[in-house]
C-alpha positions in Angstrom: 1.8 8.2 -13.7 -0.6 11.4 -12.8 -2.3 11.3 -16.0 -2.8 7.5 -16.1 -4.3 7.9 -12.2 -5.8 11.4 -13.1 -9.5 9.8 -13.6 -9.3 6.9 -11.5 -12.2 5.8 -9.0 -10.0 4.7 -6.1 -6.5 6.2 -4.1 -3.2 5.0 -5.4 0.0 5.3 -4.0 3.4 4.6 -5.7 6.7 3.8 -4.2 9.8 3.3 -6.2 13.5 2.0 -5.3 16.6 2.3 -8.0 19.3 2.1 -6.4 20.3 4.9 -3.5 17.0 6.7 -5.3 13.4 6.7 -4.6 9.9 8.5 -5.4 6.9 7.9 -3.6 3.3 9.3 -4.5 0.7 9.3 -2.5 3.0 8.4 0.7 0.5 7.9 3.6 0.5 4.9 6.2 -3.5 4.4 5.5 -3.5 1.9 2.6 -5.2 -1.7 3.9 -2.3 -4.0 3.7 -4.5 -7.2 3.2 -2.3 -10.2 2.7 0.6 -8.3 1.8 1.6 -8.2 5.8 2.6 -12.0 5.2 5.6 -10.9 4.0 6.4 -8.9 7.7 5.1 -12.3 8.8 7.6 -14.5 7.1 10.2 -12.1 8.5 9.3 -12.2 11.7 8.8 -16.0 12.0 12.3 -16.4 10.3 13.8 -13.7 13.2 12.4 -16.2 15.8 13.3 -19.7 14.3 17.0 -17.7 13.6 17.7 -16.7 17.7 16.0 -19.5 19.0 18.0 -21.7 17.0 15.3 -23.4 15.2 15.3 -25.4 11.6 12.7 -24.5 9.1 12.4 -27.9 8.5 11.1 -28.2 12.1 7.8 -30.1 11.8 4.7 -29.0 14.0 1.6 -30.8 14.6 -1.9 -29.4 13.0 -4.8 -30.1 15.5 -8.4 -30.0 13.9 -9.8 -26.8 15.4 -6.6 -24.7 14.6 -8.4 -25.3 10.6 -10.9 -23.4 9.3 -12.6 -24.8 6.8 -14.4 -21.7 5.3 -11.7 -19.8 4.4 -9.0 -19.3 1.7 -7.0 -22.5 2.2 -5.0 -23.8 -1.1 -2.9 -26.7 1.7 -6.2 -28.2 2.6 -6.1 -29.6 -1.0 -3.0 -31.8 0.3 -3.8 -31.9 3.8 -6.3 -33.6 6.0 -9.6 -31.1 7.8 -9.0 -33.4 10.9 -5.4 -32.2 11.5 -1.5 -33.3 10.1 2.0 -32.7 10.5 4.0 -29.7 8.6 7.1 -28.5 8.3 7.4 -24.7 9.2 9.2 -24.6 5.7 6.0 -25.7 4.1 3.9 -23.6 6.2 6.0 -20.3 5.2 5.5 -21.9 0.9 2.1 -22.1 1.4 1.9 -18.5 2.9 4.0 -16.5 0.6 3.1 -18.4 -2.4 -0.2 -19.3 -2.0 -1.1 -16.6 0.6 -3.1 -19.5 2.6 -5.0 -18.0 5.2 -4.6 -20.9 7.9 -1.1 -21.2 7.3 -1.0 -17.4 8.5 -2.7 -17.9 10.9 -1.5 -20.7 12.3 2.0 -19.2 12.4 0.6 -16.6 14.3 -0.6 -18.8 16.9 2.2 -21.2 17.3 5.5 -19.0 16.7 5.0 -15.2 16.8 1.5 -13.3 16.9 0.3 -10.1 15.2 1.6 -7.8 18.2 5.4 -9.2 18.2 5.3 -9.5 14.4 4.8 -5.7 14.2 7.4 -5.0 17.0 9.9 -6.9 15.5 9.4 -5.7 12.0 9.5 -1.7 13.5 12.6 -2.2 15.7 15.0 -4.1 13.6 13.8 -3.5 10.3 11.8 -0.7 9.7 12.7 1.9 12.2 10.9 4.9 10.6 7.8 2.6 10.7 5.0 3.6 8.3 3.3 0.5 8.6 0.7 -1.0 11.5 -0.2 -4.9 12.2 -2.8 -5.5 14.9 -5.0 -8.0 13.4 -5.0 -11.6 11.8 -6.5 -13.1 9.0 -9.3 -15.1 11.6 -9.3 -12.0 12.7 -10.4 -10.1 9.6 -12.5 -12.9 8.5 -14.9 -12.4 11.8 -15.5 -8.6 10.4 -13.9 -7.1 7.3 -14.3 -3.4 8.7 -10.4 -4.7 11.1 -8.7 -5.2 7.7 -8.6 -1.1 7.2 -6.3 -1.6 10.7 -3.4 -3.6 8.8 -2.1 -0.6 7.1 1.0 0.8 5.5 2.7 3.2 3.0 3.6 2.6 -0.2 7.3 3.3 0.6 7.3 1.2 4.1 6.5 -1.7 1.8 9.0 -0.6 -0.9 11.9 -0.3 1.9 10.7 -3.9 3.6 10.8 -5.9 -0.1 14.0 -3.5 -0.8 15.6 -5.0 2.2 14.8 -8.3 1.7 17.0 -8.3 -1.6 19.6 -6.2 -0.6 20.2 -6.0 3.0 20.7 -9.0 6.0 17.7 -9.1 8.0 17.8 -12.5 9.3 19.8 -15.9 8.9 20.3 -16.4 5.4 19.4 -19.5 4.4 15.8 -18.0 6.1 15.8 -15.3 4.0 17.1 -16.7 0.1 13.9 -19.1 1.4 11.9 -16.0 1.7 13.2 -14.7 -1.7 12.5 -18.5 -3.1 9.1 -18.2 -2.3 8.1 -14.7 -3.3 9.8 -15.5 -6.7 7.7 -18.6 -7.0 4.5 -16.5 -6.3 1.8 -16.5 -8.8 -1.2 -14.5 -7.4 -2.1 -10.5 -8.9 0.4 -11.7 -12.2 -2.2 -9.4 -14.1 -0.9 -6.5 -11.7 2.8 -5.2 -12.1 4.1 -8.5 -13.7 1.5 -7.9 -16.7 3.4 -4.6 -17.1 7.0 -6.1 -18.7 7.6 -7.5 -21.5 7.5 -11.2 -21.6 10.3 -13.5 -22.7 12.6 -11.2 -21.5 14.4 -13.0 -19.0 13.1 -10.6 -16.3 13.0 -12.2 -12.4 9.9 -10.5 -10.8 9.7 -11.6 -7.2 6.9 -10.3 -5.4 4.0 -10.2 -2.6 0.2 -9.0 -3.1 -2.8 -8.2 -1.4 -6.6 -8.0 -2.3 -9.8 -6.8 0.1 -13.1 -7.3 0.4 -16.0 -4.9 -0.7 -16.8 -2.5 1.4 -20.2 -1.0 2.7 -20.1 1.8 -0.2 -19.2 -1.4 -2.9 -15.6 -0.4 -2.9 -12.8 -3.0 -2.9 -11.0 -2.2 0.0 -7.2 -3.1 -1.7 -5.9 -4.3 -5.2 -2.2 -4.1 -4.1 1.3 -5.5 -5.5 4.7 -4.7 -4.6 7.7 -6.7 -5.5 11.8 -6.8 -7.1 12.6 -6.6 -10.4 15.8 -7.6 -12.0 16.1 -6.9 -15.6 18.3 -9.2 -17.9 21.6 -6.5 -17.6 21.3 -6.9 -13.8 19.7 -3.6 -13.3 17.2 -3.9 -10.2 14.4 -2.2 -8.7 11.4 -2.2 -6.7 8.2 -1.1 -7.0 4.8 -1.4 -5.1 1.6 0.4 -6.0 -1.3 0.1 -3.6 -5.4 0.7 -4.7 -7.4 1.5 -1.8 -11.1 1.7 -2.2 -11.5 1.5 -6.1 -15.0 2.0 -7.1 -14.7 -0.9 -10.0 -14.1 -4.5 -10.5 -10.8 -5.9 -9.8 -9.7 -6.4 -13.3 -10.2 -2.6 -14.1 -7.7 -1.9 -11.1 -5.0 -4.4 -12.2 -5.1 -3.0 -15.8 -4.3 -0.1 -14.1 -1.8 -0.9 -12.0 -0.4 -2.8 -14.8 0.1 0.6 -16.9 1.8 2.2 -14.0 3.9 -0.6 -14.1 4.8 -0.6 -18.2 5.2 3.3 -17.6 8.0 2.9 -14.8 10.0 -0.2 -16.8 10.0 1.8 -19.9 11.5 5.1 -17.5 14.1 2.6 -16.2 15.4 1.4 -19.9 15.5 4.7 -21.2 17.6 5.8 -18.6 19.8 3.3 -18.3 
């Protein structure tokens, strides 16, 4: 992984789970999370719904000013500008699959905002922290300079998507939903997924994150983290994070894409 990083024009940290073991390089809470922190989101808003003994299928009224029109918004294919009714369910499919930017923010608005999000995330879940929210997409739309706020490390992330798969962290027909939907995601597949082998009967469940050009022309984040369970039931997790990468996208995923080959091809060997 040093050698395929060795030349590379942006910082990029590595966090790997197998089993009770893990390796992390370039460990440090400073990476721009981007739309990665809708997965603490999803976990957070399932927390809520959980003790408050609400249903996912609970359906909420959209008003027209809680819609913005200008930003990235797959469910305003299907929906009406001028306001509808949604299912939290279908608000949670639409963020973790689609990472739709009003359903985010939306569900920060109506059932648990950036500040509790990141409280509940570090006291129940993440106790050792490495990871900050403090801003929203709306937020980060207003000025892109917030979005180097959102930060974590690589193995914060790791641990979070780690839990989700192995531990209890909230009701669970919440949480096989939250698995559901990061199985069924499809955005950054030229990132870690482009890594395996194809037609192997490999589940890749996963969450990404992408950033906006900086002042100096850098994209801010290129980021994928996600579970991996290989066809002999062998699992693991892995996340690698770009942070200011002084190229196009496409040069970053083929990147990360290598790292990813390089680790699945470690994990067979050894098995």
């Amino acid at each position: 992984i040093k050698k395929i990083i060795a030349d590379e024009k942006g910082q990029f940290g590595i966090a790997i789970i197998i089993d009770s073991n893990s390796f992390a390089m370039n460990n440090t809470a400073t990476y721009p999370l981007m739309s990665m922190f809708k997965l603490h989101q999803s976990i957070a808003v399932c927390n809520v719904l959980s003790k408050s003994n609400t249903s996912l299928d609970s359906v909420i009224t959209i008003n027209s000013n809680e819609i913005d029109t200008n930003t990235w918004s797959p469910m305003l294919k299907q929906y009406s500008h001028e306001g509808f009714d949604i299912s939290i369910k279908d608000l949670i499919m639409y963020l973790m699959v689609d990472s739709d930017n009003n359903a985010s923010n939306i569900l920060f608005d109506r059932i648990v905002n950036v500040a509790n999000t990141d409280s509940i995330i570090a006291s129940t879940i993440l106790p050792e922290r490495g990871f900050k929210l403090i801003y929203k997409e709306a937020d980060m739309s207003k000025d892109h300079s917030l979005a180097y706020s959102n930060v974590t490390s690589p193995m914060s992330f790791a641990k979070l998507v780690h839990k989700v798969f192995t531990d209890s962290l909230t009701c669970k027909p919440c949480q096989d939903y939250i698995k559901h939907t990061m199985q069924l995601c499809q955005t950054g597949m030229n990132r870690i997924a482009a890594g395996l082998p194809k037609n192997k009967n490999i589940t890749f469940a996963h969450r990404t994150g992408s950033g906006y050009t900086n002042e100096k022309g850098e994209i801010a984040a290129v980021n994928d983290g996600g579970f991996i369970t290989l066809p002999d039931g062998k699992t693991y997790t892995v996340v690698i994070l770009v942070k200011d990468y002084k190229g196009t996208q496409e040069e970053a995923e083929k990147v990360i894409a290598e790292i990813s080959k390089t680790i699945y091809q470690f994990i067979c060997s050894s098995n």
